[in-house]
Structures are given as C-alpha cells and as structure tokens.
Backbone as CSV, one residue per row, in Angstrom:
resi,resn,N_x,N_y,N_z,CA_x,CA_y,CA_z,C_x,C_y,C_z
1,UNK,-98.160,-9.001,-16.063,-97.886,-9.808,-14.894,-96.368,-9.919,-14.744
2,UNK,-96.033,-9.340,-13.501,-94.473,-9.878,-13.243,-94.178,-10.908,-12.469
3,UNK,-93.030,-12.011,-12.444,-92.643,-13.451,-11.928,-91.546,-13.495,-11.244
4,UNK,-91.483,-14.119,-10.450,-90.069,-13.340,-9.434,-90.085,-15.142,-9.128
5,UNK,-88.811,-15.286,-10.017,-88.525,-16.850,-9.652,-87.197,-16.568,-9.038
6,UNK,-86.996,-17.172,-7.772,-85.493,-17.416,-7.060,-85.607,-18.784,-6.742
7,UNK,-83.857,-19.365,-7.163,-83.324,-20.341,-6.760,-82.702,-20.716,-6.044
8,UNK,-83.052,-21.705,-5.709,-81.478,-21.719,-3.557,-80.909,-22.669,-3.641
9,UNK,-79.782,-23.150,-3.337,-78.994,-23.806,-3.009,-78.746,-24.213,-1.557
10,UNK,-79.010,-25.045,-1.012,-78.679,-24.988,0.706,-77.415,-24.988,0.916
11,UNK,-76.933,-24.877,2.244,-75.168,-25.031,2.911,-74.892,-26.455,3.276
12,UNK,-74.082,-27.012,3.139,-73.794,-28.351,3.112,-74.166,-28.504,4.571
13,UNK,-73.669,-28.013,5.807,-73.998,-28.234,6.594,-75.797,-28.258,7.319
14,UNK,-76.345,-27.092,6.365,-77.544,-26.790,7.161,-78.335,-28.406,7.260
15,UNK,-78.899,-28.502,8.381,-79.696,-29.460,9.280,-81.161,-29.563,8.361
16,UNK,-81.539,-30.727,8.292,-83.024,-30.655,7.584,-84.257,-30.213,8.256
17,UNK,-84.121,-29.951,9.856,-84.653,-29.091,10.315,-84.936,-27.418,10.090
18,UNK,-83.612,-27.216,10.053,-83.459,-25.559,9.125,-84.499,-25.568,8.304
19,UNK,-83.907,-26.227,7.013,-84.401,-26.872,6.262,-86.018,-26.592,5.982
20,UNK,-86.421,-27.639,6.888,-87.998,-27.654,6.865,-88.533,-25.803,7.360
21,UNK,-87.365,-25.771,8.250,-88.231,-23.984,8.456,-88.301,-23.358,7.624
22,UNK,-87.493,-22.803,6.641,-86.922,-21.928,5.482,-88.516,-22.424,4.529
23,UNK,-88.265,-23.858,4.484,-90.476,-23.866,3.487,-91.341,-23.441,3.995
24,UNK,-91.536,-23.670,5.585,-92.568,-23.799,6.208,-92.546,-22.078,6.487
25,UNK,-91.699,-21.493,6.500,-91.684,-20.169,6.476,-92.419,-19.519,5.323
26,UNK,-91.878,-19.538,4.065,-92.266,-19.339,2.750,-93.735,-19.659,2.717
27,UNK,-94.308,-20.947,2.976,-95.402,-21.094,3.105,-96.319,-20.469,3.714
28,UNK,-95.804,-20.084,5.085,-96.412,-18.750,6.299,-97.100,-17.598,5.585
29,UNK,-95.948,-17.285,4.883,-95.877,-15.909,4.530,-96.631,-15.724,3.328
30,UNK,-96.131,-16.701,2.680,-97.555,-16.403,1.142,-99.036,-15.659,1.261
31,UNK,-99.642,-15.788,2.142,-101.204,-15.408,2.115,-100.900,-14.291,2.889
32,UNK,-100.022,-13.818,3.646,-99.932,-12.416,4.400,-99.583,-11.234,3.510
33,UNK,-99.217,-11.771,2.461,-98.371,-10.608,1.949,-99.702,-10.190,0.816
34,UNK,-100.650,-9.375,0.474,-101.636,-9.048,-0.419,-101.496,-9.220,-1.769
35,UNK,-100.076,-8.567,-2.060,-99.612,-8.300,-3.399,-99.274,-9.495,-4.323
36,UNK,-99.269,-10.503,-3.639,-98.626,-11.753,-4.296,-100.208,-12.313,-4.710
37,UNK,-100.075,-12.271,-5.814,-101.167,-13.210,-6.539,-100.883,-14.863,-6.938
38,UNK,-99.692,-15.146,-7.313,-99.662,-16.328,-6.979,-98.285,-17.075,-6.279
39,UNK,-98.063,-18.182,-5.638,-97.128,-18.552,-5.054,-96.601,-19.860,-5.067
40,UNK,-95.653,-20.357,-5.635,-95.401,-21.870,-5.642,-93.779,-21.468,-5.353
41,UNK,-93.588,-22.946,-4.284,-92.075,-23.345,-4.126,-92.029,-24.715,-3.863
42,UNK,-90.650,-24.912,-3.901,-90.668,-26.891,-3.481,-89.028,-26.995,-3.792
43,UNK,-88.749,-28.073,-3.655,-87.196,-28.940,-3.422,-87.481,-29.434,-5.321
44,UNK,-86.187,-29.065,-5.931,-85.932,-29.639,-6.583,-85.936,-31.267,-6.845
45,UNK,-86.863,-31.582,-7.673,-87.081,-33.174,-8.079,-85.657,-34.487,-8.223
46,UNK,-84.476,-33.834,-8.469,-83.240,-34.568,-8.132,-83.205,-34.964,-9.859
47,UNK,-84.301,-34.592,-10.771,-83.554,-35.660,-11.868,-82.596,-35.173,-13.057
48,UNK,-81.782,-34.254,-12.921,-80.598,-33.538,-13.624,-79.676,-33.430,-12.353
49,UNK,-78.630,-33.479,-12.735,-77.516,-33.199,-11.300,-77.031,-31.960,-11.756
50,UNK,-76.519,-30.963,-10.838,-76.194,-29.781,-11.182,-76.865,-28.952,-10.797
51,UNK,-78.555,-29.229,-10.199,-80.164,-28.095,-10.300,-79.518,-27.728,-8.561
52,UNK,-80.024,-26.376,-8.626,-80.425,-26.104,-7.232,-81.371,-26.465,-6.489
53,UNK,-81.444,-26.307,-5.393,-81.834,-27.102,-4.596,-83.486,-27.128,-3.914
54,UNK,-83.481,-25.914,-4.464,-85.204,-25.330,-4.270,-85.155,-24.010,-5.100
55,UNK,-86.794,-23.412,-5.168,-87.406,-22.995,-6.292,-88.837,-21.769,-5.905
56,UNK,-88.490,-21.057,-5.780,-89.872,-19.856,-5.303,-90.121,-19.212,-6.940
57,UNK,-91.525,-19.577,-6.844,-92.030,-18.531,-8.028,-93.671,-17.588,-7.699
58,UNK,-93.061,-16.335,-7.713,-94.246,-15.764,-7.391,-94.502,-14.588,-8.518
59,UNK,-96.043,-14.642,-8.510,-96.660,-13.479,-9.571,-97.257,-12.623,-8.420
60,UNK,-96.918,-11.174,-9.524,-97.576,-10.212,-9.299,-97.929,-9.071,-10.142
61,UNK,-98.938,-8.199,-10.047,-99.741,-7.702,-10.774,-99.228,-6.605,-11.579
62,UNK,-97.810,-6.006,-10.913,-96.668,-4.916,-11.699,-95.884,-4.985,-11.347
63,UNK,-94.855,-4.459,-11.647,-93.623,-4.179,-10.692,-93.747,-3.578,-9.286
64,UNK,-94.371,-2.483,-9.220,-94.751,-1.690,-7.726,-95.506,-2.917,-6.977
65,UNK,-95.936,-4.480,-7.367,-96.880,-5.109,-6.395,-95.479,-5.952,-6.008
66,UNK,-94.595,-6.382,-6.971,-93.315,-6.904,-6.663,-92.263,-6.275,-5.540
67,UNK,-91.944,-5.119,-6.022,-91.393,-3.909,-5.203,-91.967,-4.195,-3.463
68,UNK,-93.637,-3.983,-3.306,-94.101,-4.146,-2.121,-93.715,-5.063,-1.494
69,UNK,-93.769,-6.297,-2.511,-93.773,-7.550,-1.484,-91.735,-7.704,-0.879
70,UNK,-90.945,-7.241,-2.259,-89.401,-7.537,-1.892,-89.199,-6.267,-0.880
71,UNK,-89.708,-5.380,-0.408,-89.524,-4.764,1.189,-90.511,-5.337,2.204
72,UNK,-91.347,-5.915,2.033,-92.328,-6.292,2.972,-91.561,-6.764,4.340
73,UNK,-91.768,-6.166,5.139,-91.284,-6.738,6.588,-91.612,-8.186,7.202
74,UNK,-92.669,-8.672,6.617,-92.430,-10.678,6.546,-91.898,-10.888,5.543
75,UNK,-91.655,-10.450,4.682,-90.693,-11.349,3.591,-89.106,-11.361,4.170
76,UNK,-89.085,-9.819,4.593,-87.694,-9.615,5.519,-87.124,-10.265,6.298
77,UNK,-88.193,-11.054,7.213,-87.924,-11.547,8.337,-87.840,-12.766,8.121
78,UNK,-88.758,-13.480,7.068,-88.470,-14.971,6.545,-87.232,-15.130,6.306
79,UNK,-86.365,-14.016,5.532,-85.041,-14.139,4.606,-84.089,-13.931,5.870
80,UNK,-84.182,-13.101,6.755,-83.594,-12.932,7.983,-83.180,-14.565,8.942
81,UNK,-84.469,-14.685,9.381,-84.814,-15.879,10.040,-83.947,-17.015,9.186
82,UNK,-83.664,-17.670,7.993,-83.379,-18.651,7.249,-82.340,-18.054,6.757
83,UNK,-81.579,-17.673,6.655,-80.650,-17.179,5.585,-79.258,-18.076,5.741
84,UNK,-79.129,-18.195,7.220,-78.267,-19.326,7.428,-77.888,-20.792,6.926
85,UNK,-79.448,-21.241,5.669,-79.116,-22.374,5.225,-79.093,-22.067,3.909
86,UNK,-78.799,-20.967,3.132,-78.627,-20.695,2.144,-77.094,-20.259,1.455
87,UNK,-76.563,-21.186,0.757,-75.864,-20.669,0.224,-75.342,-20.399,-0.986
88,UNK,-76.171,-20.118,-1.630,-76.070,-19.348,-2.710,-77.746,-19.198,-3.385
89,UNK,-78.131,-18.222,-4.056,-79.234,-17.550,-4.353,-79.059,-17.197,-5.351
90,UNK,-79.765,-17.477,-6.695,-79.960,-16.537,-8.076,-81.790,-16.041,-8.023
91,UNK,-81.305,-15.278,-8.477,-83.373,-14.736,-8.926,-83.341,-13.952,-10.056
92,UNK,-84.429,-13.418,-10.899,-84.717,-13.212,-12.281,-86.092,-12.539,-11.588
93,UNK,-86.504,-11.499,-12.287,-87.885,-11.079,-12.628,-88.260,-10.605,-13.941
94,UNK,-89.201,-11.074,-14.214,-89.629,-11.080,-15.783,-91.037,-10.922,-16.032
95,UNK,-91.349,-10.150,-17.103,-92.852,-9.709,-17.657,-93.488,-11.110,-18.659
96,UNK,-94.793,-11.259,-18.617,-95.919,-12.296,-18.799,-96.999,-11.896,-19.343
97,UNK,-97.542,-12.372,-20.297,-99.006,-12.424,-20.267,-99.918,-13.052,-19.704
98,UNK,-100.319,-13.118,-18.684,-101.189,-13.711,-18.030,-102.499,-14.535,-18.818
C-alpha cells in the first residue's frame, strides 16, 4: 500500500471562503478518482504552534494507482482551481502494510 500525505499551509491573505473551496474541492474529487482507496483531510487541530495548516492523506494500491491519481485531470484541476490559497506545500509518499 502506498500513502501520499501532503501538507498545506494557507496565504495569509487567502479569504475563508477560498478556503472552504480548496476542502470542499478535495472532498469532490475523492470518489471520482478510482485509484484512491482511501481518503482523509481536515484543518489542523491548532494544539502545537508551528503545524501546517491542513493535511491530505491518501492510499493507494501501488505506485502506478498513485502515479494515476497525481496526473488525473480532477486532481489537476482541484490544484489548479485552489492553488492561490496555498502557500507552501510539503508531501512524502511512503510504502505500508496494510
């Protein structure tokens, strides 16, 4: 099983409207995309100072189901669409035993 956790940071300025799109997007897109077997994100809980600011973790079944989903043309367009309230992004993918 591979895990594709990315972390976000928002832009000081972005609007909590943005905001709400950039989840509500993520959320959209989860069940469209086949390859993603599982999907969790959310806003950082606030209780360490220093954490970024939100949190995507998704499984998938190999690398080639990972691969699919990081070209997928809705994942594209989510990251397209929102990218404006992001400023700054780390991500990691890593192997699991399920």
């Amino acid at each position: 099983m591979i895990r594709h956790t990315v972390m976000f940071r928002f832009d000081v300025n972005a609007q909590r409207a943005d905001i709400d799109a950039f989840s509500n997007g993520l959320t959209e897109m989860a069940p469209k995309i086949e390859e993603i077997v599982a999907f969790r994100h959310g806003f950082d809980l606030g209780v360490n100072a220093g954490n970024f600011d939100y949190v995507v973790t998704a499984d998938f079944a190999s690398v080639d189901g990972y691969l699919a989903y990081r070209d997928h043309p809705i994942h594209k367009e989510v990251i397209a669409r929102t990218a404006h309230v992001v400023s700054e992004r780390a991500a990691v993918q890593f192997e699991w035993d399920s």
